[in-house]
N, C-alpha and C positions, 0 to 999 in steps of 0.2 A: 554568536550565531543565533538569530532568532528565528520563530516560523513568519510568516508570511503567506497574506492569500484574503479575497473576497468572499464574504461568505454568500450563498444565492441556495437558494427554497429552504429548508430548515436545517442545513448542516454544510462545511465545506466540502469541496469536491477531492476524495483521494481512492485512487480504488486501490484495497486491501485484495475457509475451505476449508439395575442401577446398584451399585453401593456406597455407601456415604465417603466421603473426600477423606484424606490426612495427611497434616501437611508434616513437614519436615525441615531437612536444615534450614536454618537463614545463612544469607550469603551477605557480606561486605564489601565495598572496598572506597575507599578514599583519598584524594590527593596528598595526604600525609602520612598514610598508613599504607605497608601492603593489604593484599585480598586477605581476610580472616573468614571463617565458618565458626556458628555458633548452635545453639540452642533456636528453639523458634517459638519460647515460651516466654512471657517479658520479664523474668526473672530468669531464666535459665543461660543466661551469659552469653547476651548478646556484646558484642564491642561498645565504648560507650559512643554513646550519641546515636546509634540505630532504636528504631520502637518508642523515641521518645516524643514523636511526633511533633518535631521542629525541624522543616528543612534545612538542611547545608548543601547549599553546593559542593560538587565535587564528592559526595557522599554517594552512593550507591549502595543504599539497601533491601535488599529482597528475602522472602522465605517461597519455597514450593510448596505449591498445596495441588493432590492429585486432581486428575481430572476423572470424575465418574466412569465408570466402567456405563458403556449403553448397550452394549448385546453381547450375540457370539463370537470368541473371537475372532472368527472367519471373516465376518461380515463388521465389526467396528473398526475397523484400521480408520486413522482419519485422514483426508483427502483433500478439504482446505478447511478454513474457518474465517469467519466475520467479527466484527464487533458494532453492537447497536444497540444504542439505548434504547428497549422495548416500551419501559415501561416510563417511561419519561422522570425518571428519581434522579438524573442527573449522573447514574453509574451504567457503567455500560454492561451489555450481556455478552456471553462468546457466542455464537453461533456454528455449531462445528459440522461439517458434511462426513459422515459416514459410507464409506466405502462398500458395495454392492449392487447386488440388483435385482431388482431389474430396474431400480430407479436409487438415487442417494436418497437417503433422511437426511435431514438438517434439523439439530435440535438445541433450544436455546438452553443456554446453561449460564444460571444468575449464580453471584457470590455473597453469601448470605450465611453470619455467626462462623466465619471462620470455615468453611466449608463452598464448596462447590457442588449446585445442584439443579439436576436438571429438567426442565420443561419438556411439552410437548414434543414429540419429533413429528415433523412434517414432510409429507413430500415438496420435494425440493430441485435441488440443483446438483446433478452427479457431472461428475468431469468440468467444474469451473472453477476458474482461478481469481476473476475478477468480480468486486464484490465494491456497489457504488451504495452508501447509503441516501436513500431521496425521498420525500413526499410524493409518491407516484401519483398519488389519487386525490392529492390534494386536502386531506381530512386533517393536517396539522400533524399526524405522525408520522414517522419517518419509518419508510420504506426499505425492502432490501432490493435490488438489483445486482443478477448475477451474470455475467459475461463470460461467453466456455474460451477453452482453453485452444481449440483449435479454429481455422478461418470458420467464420459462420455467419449470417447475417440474423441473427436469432441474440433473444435477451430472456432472462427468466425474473418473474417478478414475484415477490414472498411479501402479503401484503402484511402490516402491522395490526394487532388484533387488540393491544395493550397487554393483555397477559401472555400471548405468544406469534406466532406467526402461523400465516394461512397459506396450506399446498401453494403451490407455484404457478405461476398461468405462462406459457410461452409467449414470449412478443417475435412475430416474426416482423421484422422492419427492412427485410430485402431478399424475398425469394430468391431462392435457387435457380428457378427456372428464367430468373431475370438478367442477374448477374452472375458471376462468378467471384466469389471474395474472399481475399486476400487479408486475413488478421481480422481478430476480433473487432466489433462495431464497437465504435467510442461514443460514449454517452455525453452531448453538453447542452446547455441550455442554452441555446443561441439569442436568443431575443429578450432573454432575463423576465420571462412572466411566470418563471417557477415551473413550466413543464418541457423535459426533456426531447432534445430532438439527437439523431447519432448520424455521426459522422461514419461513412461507410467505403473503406479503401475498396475499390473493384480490380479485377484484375484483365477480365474479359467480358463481354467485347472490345477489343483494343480499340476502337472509337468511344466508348466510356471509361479509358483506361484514368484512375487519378480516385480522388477522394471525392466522395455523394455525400451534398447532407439532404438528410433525410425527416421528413417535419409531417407530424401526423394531423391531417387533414379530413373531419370525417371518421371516418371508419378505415380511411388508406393514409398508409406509409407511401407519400411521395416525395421525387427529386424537389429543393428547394436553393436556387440560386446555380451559379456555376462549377461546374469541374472543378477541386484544386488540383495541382501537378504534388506528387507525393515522391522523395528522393528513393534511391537506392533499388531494393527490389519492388516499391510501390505498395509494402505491406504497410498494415498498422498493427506496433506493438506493445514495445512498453509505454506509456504515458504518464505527464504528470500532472496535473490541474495547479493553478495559481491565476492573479493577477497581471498578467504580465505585464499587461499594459496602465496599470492603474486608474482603472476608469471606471471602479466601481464590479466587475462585472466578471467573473471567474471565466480564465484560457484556458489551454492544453498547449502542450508541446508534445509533440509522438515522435518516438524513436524505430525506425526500421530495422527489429532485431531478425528480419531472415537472411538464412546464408545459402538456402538454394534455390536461386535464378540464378540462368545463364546470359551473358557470362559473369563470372562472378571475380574479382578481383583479387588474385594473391595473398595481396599484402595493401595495408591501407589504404587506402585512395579517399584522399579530404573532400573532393568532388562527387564522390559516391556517399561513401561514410558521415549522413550526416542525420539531424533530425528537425523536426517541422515545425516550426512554432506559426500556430493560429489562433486569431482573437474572438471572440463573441463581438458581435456588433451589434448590438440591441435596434439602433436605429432602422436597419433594414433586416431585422430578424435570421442574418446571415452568419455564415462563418468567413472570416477574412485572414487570405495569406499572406502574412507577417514576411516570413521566409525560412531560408533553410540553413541550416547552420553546419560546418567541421565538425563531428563527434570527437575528436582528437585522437582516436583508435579503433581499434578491428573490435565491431560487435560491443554485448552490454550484456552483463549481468546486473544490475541495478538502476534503478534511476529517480534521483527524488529533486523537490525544488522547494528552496528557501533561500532566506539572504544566509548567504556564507560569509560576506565582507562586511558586514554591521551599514553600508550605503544606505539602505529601504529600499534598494531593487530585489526583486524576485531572483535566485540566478537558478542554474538547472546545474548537478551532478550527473554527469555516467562513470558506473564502474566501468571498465572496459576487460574485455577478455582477453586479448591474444596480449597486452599489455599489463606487470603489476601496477595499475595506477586508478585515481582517479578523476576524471575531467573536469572542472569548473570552470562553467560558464558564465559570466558577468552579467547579471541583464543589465539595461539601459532602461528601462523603464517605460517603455514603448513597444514591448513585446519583442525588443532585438536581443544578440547576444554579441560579447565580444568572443576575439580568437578564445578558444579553450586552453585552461594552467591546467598542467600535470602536476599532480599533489604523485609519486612516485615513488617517494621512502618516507617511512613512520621513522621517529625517534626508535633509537633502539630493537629496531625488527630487523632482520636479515631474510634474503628470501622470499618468497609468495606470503600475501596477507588478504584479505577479504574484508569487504564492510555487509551486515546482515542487516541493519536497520537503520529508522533517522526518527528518535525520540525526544523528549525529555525524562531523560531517567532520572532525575535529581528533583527535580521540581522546583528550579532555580528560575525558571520565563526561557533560558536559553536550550536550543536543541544538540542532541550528541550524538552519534555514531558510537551502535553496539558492531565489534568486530573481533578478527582472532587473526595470528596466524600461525599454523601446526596444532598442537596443543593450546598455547595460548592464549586466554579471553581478554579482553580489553575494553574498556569506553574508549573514542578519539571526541576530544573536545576540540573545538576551535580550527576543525579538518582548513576552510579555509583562510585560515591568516596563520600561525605559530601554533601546530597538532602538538595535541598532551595525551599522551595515553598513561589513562589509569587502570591498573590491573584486577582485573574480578576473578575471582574462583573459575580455574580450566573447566569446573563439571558445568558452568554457565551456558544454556542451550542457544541455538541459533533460533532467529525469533519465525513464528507461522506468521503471525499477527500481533500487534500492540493494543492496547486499549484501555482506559481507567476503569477497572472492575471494582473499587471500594471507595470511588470519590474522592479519591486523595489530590486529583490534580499529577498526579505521577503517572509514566506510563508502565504500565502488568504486560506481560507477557507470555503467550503460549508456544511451548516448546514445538519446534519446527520437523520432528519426526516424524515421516509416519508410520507411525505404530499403533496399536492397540489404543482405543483411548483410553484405559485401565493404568494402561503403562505410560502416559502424557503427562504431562503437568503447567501448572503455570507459575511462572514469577511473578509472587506480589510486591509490591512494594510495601516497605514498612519503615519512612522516615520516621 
């Protein structure tokens, strides 16, 4: 299973929210071994072939290192996190949103001599979830772009300063008084000149009921091209960015994760249950609907897009709720999808199972599925063709966000609690 995807302005498209660090155990595990715990000292008996800084596949190795305490603990619970190369070294930074108010801080936190340490806090972005890194302003840095967690036609932009990031400026890209909307606004660059335009689900007025994009003209956020028709309850939600159509030029596929409009369907319905695949068409600076696709089940907790079948098509994952499964969708390479497989039962799992992310944890070129089920932590390698689950240490956290924090080419990860950021931590990698 490889990644997959165009890249377009200086990064690809995926949307991902003091006292000194110390880290602690290191964690293993590998396809020949079970999960072991060790030392986190490179001497202090790690397993062999961990810290030697030779990848193997099918190895997973990590140590925890804390995450900075940044205030009182009233007010640092963490509430999302980012990842962004600030300062262009080629190692990414965490960016973490602090919980409070009367507005969030968001403050960058670089990894430096074995330690975790933090930067500025800025005002920022409180209550969002999605987090698009972009060159907004064109200056060859890459930007953050925050997208809230409830319908909004509003974006928040955290410019890049080099050594940290600058307060946040509101984008409003569809008043209120205009529309009424239905799911977060989707960031894509329709026309491929490197400056973002959003896709904007409406809900009312029912004569503009469907999808707006939206292209800034001027000093105004205007309609640009036609209505699309948007499945199921007409929201826009989870999403994923790729290639779909390979032509150079990063898509989306949006999933309609609401489940209250009326009326609303029992139990699955393939005709409602589905999600949207559209293309960037640079040609006429438009978005183009591809069509709509079977989710293969009720609802989504996850949704990522890569090749699962080694073809070079792009395909799309949803986990699915009211189902244990996973859906895979075949792309055709044209921005279509085939009927959806149910990936259903893991080797060896009995019961409810969960997937939490879609990485390279190994740092082998191929991606893998961090997951669990009950106690249980796992990789699933090879989800679609012949799944291998390799077992990592139960205390292995569910991920916030992934990101290369020490340039290894591996992906780190920050535990998905939230809690205190005193009491967080992240998994580094240490092949």
């Amino acid at each position: 299973m490889t990644t997959t995807g165009a890249e377009s302005n200086t990064s690809s498209m995926s949307t991902v929210s003091t006292s000194t660090s110390s880290e602690s155990e290191a964690t293993t595990a590998s396809t020949s071994s079970a999960a072991t715990t060790g030392s986190s000292s490179a001497t202090g008996g790690l397993p062999v072939g961990c810290d030697d800084g030779v990848v193997d596949p099918g190895q997973y190795c990590f140590k925890s290192v804390w995450l900075p305490d940044l205030g009182e603990p009233a007010t640092s619970k963490t509430g999302s996190a980012a990842a962004l190369d600030i300062d262009g070294d080629g190692r990414d930074e965490l960016i973490v949103e602090t919980l409070g108010t009367p507005a969030g801080v968001n403050t960058p936190i670089w990894y430096d001599d074995g330690e975790l340490q933090p930067g500025l806090g800025v005002v920022g972005a409180e209550d969002f979830n999605e987090w698009l890194p972009w060159d907004w302003d064109s200056d060859d840095r890459v930007d953050l772009v925050a997208l809230p967690k409830q319908s909004s036609g509003e974006a928040l932009v955290m410019r890049n300063a080099s050594d940290g990031l600058v307060d946040a400026e509101h984008v409003v890209v569809s008043d209120q008084d205009e529309f009424l909307v239905n799911g977060s606004i989707v960031p894509i660059d329709a026309d491929g000149d490197g400056v973002l335009e959003f896709l904007v689900a409406v809900e009312f007025p029912l004569d503009a009921k469907g999808a707006h994009l939206r292209k800034l003209v001027g000093e105004s956020w205007i309609d640009h091209g036609s209505i699309l028709p948007l499945p199921g309850c007409g929201a826009s939600g989870r999403r994923v960015y790729a290639d779909f159509d390979e032509d150079g030029h990063v898509d989306v596929a949006i999933h309609d994760n609401v489940t209250a409009c009326k009326p609303y369907p029992e139990e699955y319905d393939p005709e409602f249950h589905r999600f949207t695949s559209l293309r960037a068409d640079s040609a006429d600076g438009q978005v183009a609907l591809v069509g709509s696709f079977p989710t293969g089940g009720y609802g989504e907790a996850g949704m990522w897009a890569a090749d699962f079948d080694g073809d070079e098509h792009v395909d799309v994952a949803i986990q699915l709720q009211a189902t244990v499964a996973v859906a895979i969708h075949h792309g055709g390479g044209d921005g279509s999808f085939a009927a959806p497989e149910l990936v259903a039962q893991l080797p060896g799992v009995d019961g409810n199972w969960r997937l939490d992310d879609l990485a390279d944890f190994d740092g082998d070129g191929d991606i893998e599925f961090l997951g669990g089920a009950g106690e249980r932590r796992f990789i699933v390698e090879d989800l679609g063709g012949s799944p291998n689950l390799v077992d990592v240490p139960s205390s292995t956290p569910a991920v916030m966000v992934h990101a290369d924090l020490n340039g290894d080419g591996i992906a780190d990860f920050l535990d998905a609690g939230i809690a205190r950021t005193g009491d967080k931590f992240v998994m580094l990698s240490i092949p």
